[in-house]
N, C-alpha and C positions, 0 to 999 in steps of 0.2 A: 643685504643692504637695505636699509633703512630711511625712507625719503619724511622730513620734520613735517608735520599733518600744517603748517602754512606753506609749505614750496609747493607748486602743481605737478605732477608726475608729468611724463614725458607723452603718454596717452591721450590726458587733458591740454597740455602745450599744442599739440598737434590735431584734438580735435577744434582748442580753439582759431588757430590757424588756418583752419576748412571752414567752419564758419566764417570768419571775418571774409574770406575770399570767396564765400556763398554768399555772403551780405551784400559785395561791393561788385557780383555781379548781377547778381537783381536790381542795386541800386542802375548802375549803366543798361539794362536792358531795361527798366521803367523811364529811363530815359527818351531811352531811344524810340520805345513806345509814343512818347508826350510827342518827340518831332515828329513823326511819322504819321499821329493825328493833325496837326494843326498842320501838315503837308496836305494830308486829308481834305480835311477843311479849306484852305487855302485856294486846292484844285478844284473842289465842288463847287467855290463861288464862282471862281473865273469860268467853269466850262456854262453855270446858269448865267453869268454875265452875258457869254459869248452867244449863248441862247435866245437872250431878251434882245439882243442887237440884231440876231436872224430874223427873228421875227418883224423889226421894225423897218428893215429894209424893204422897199416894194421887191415884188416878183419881178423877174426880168425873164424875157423870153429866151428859151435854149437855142442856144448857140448848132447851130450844126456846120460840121467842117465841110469847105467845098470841095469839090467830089473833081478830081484830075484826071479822072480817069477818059480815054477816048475811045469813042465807040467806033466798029469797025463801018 
């Protein structure tokens, strides 16, 4: 059997098949990458936000719990 040198054998159909679905999952995991930075990011600011606020609050004296206990 004889495939016309324009049709793609069955080999080439199939490796391009693995490609395309190797391409389109690099594209979704480059994706997924891009959220997961700018989650990154995101989180870095808030926790320095919440940082800068710690800081600006005065100190407050420690709390200590009162003590129920009765002595003999």
């Amino acid at each position: 059997m004889t495939i016309p040198p324009d049709e793609p054998t069955p080999l080439e159909i199939m490796r391009a098949a693995d490609h395309a679905a190797h391409d389109a999952e690099i594209a979704k995991l480059n994706s997924r990458v891009r959220e997961l930075e700018e989650t990154n990011t995101a989180l870095g600011k808030a926790i320095g936000l919440l940082h800068s606020m710690n800081e600006e609050e005065p100190a407050e004296p420690p709390t200590t719990p009162e003590s129920t206990s009765s002595s003999p």
